[in-house]
C-alpha positions as CSV (number, residue, x, y, z in Angstrom):
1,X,15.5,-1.2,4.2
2,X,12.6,-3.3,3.3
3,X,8.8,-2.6,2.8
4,X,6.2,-4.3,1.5
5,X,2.6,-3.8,0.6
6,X,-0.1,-6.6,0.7
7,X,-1.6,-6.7,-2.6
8,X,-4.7,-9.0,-2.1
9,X,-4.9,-11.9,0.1
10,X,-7.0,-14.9,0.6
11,X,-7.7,-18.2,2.6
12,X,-5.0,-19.8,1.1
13,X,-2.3,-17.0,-0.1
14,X,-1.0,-13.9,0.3
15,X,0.5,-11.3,-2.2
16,X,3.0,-8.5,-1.4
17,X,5.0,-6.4,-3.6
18,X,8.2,-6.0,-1.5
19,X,10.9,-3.0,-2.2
20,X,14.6,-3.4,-1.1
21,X,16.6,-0.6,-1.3
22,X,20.0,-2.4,0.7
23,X,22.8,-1.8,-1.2
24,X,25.3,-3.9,0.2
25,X,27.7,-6.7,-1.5
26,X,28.6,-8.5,1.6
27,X,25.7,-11.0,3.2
28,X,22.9,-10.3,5.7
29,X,22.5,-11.2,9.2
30,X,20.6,-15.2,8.5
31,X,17.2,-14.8,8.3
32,X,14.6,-18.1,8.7
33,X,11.9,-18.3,6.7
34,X,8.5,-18.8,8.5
35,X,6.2,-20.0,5.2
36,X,6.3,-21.1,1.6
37,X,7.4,-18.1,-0.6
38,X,7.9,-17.9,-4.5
39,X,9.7,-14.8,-4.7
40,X,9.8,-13.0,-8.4
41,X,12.0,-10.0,-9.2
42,X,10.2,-7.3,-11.2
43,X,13.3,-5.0,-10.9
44,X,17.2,-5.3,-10.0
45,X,19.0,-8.3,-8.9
46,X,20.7,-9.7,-5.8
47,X,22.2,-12.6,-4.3
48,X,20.5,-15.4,-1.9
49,X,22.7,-18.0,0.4
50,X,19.9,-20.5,1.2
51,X,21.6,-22.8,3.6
52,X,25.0,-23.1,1.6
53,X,23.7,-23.1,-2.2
54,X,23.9,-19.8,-4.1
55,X,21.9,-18.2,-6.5
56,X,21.0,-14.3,-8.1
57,X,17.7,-13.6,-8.2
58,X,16.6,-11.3,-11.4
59,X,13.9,-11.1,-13.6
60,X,15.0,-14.1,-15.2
61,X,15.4,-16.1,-12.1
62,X,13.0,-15.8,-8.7
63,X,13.1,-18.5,-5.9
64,X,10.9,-20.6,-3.8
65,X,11.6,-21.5,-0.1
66,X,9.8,-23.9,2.3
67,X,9.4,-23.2,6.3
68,X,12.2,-23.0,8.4
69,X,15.1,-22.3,6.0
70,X,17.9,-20.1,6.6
71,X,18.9,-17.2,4.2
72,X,20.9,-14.8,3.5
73,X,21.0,-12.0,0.7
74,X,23.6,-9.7,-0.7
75,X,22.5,-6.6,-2.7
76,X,25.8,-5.7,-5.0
77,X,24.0,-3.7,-7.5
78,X,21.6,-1.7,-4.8
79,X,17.9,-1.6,-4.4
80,X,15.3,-4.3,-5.8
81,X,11.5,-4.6,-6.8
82,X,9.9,-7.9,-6.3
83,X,6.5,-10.2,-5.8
84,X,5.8,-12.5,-2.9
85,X,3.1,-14.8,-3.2
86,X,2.9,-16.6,0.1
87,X,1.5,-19.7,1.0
88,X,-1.4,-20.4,3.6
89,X,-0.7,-23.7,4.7
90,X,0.1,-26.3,1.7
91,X,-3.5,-26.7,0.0
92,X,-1.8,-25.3,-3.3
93,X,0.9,-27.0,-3.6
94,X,-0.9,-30.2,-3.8
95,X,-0.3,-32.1,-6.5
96,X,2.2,-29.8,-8.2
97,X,6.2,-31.0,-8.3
98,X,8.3,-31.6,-5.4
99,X,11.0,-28.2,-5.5
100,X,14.2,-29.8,-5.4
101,X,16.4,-26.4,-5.9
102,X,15.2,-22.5,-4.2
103,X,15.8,-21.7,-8.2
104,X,12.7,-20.5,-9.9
105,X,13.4,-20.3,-14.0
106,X,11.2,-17.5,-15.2
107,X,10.4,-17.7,-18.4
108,X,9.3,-14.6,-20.6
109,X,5.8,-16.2,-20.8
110,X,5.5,-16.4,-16.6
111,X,7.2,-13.2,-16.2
112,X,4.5,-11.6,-18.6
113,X,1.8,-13.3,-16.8
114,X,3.3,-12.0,-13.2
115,X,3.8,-8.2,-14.2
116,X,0.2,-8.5,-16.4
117,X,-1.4,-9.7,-13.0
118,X,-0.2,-6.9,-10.8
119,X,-1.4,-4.4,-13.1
120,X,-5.3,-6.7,-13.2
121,X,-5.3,-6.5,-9.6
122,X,-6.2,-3.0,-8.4
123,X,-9.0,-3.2,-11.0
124,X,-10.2,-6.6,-9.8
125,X,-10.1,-5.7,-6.4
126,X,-11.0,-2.4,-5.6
127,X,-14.0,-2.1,-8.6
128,X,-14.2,1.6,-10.4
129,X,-16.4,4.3,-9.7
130,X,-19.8,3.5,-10.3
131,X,-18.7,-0.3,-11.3
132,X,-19.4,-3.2,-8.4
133,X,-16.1,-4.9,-7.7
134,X,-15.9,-8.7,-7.3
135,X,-16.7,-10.7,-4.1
136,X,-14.3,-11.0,-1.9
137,X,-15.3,-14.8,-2.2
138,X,-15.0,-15.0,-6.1
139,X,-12.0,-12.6,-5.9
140,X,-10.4,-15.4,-3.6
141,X,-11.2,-18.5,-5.7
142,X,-10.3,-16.9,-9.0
143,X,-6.8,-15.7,-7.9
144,X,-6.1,-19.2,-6.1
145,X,-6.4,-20.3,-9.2
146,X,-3.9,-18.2,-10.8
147,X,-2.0,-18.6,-8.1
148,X,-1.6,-22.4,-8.8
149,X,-0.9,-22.0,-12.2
150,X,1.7,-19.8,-11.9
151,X,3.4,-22.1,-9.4
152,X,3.1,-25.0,-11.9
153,X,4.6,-22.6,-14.7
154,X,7.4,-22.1,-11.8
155,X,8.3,-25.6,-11.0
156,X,8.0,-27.1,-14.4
157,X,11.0,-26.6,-15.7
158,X,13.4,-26.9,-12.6
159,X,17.4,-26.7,-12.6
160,X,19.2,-29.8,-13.8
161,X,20.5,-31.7,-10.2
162,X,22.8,-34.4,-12.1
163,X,26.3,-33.5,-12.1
164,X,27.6,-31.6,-15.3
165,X,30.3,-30.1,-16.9
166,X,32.5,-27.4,-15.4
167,X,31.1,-25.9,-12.2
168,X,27.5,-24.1,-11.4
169,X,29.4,-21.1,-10.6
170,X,31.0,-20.3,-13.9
171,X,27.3,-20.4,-15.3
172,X,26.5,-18.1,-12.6
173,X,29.1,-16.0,-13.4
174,X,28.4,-15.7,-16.6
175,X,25.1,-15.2,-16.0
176,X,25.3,-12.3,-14.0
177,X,27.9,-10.9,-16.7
178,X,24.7,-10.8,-19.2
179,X,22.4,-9.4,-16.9
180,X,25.0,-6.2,-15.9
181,X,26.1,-5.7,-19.6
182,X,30.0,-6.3,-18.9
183,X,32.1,-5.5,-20.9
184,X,32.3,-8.1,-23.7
185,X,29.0,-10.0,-22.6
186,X,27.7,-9.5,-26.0
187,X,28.8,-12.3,-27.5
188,X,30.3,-15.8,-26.0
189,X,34.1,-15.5,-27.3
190,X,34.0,-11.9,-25.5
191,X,32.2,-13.6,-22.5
192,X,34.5,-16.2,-22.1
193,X,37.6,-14.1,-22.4
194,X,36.4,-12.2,-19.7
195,X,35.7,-15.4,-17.7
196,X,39.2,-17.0,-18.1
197,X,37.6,-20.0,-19.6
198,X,37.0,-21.3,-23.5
199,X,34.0,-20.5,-25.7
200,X,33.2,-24.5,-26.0
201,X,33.7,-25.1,-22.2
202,X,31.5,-21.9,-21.5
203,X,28.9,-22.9,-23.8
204,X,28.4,-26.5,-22.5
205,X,28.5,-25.7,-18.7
206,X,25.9,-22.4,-18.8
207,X,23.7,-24.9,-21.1
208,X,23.7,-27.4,-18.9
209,X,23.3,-24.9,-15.5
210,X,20.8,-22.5,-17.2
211,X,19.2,-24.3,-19.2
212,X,19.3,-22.4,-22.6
213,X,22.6,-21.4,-24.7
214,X,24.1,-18.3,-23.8
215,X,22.3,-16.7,-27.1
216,X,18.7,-17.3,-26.1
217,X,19.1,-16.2,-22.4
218,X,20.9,-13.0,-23.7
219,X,17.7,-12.9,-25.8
220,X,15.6,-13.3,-22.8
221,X,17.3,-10.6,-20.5
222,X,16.5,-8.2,-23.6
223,X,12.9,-9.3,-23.5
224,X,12.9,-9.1,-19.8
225,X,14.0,-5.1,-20.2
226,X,11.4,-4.8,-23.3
227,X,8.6,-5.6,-20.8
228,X,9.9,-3.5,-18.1
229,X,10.7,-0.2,-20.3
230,X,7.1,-1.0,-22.0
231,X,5.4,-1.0,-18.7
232,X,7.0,2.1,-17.5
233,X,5.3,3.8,-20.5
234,X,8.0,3.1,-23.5
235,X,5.4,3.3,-27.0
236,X,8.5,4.0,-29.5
237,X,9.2,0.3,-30.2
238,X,11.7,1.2,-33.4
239,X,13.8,2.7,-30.7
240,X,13.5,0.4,-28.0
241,X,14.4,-2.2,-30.4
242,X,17.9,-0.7,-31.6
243,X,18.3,0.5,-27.9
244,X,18.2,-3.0,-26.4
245,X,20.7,-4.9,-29.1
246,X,18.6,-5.8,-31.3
247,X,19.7,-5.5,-35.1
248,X,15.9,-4.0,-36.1
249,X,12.4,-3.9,-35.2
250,X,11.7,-6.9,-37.1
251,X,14.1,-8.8,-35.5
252,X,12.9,-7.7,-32.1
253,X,9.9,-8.9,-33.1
254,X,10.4,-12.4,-34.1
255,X,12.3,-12.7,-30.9
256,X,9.1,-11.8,-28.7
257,X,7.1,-13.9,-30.3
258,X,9.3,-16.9,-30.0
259,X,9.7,-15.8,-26.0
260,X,6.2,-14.6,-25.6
261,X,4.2,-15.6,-28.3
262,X,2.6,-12.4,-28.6
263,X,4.0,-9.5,-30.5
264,X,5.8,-6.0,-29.0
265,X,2.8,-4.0,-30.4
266,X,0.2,-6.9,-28.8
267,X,2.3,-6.6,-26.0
268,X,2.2,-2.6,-25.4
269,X,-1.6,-2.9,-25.5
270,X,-1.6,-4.7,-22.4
271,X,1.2,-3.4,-20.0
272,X,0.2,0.0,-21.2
273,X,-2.1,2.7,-19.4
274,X,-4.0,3.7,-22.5
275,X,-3.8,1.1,-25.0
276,X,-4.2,2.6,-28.5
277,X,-7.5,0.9,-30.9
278,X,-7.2,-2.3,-32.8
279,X,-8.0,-0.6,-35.7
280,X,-7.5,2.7,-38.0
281,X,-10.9,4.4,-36.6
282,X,-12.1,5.0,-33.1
283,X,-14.1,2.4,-31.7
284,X,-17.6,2.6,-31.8
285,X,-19.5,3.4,-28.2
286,X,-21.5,0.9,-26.9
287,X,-25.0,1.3,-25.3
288,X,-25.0,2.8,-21.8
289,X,-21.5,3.9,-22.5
290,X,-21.6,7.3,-24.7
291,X,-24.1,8.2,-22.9
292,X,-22.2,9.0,-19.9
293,X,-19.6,11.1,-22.2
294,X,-15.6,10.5,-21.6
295,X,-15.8,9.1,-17.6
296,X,-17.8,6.1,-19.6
297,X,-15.4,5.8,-22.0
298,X,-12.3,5.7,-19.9
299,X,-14.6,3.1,-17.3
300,X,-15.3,0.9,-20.2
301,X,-11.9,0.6,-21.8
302,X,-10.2,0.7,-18.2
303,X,-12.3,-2.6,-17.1
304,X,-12.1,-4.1,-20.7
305,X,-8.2,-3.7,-20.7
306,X,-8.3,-5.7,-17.3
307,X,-10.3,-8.3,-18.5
308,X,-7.8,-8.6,-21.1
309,X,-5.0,-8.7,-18.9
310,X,-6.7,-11.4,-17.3
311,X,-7.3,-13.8,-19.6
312,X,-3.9,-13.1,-21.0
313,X,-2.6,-14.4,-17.8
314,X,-5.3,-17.5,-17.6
315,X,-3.8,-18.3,-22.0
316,X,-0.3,-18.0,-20.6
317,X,-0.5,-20.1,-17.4
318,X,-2.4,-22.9,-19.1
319,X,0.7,-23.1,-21.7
């Protein structure tokens, strides 16, 4: 069973967050696609035939269709969270690369900037009490705008098309392998034991297919789960470190910043509820603010902690 729920929409786009709870490993009855959708997964993973070529959608990987195509999905490992931006027409995709694959790379920099704008958008669009929300206009214009940049950051860096060595579905394979924790996924000798193949022909076809050595993606699919246990309310990084494979909590921390750019603590701030002060001592209230006691307080930080999130997004789209 599917449902979604319309975020926000405009002239020119739509956003739904979509939850799949099919557990199935065989495919679906075809479906057609009736619009341009880029599809990102925020949670679980599942296959997608579109029109003969194969691919498993994940946090890691999302994909973009155009009208009329023909799809169908398996769901081995159950139920599924995911964003669909959809298109209005093809005023946003002016300008911006042809797609020559459904594969959308997600990087850890466009998967912050998709989970940091979900969490910006009930604040943008609804307002707070006592606080006038946006214009439905302005509202409109603004997210357009992140809307194209996020599908820039999505087609930048698309699949390699020129033949390469050994076959796409190895890579796949092995790719999945990381993303379930197999048995022996941990490092590539184990990986490619488990794959019937060698550790040099492994490591040259998932480079080629993916993108990145098998290291870095492994790298990635632990960031990927650092951002999803810290915006389910994880604040104990030390443990969330060890917990995820990483050696310490320094070494978790050089990897976030190489992915992200930003820092776990920098990071907590913004996917979190209640992000903790900059500094040692409370912050000081500012006029109009204490006044209005603890409501004020929480108004204030709620709306500044959006406005982060915001240009956080704006920073990591214009990378």
């Amino acid at each position: 069973m599917r449902r979604a729920r319309a975020v926000v929409e405009g002239p020119h786009f739509r956003i739904d967050t979509v939850d799949c709870a099919d557990d199935h490993a065989g495919w679906s009855r075809p479906e057609r696609s009736v619009a341009t959708q880029i599809v990102l997964v925020r949670r679980g993973r599942f296959r997608l035939d579109s029109e003969g070529r194969e691919l498993v959608a994940d946090p890691t990987t999302g994909y973009l269709h155009a009208p009329g195509v023909e799809e169908r999905f398996a769901h081995p490992a159950g139920g599924d969270v995911c964003t669909s931006i959809t298109l209005v027409g093809d005023a946003l995709l002016a300008g911006l690369p042809e797609p020559r694959s459904p594969e959308v790379r997600v990087d850890a920099r466009l998967e912050l900037a998709h989970r940091l704008l979900l969490r910006a958008l009930p604040f943008r669009a609804t307002g707070a009490a006592g606080a006038a929300a946006p214009g439905p206009d302005s509202l409109a214009d603004s997210l357009a705008e992140t809307v194209v940049g996020l599908l820039g950051l999505a087609l930048r860096d698309r699949p390699d098309e020129r033949p390469g060595p050994g076959r796409g579905e190895l890579a796949r394979r092995a790719r999945e392998a990381v993303v379930a924790d197999e048995p022996g996924s941990d490092d590539l000798v184990g990986l490619a034991r488990s794959l019937e193949t060698s550790p040099s022909h492994l490591s040259r076809t998932f480079r080629h297919h993916v993108g990145m050595t098998v290291s870095r993606y492994r790298n990635r699919v632990r960031v990927s789960r650092a951002l999803s246990r810290i915006e389910e309310g994880e604040t104990d990084l030390a443990a969330l470190a060890l917990g995820l494979g990483f050696s310490d909590q320094a070494h978790f921390g050089r990897v976030m910043r190489a992915e992200l750019g930003a820092t776990p603590g920098r990071v907590r701030e913004l996917l979190g509820e209640h992000p903790p002060p900059r500094s040692g001592r409370a912050p000081r209230p500012e006029a109009g603010v204490a006044a209005v006691g603890g409501a004020g307080r929480a108004l204030h930080d709620a709306a500044q902690l959006a406005l982060d999130r915001q240009q956080v997004v704006a920073e990591l789209l214009a990378e």
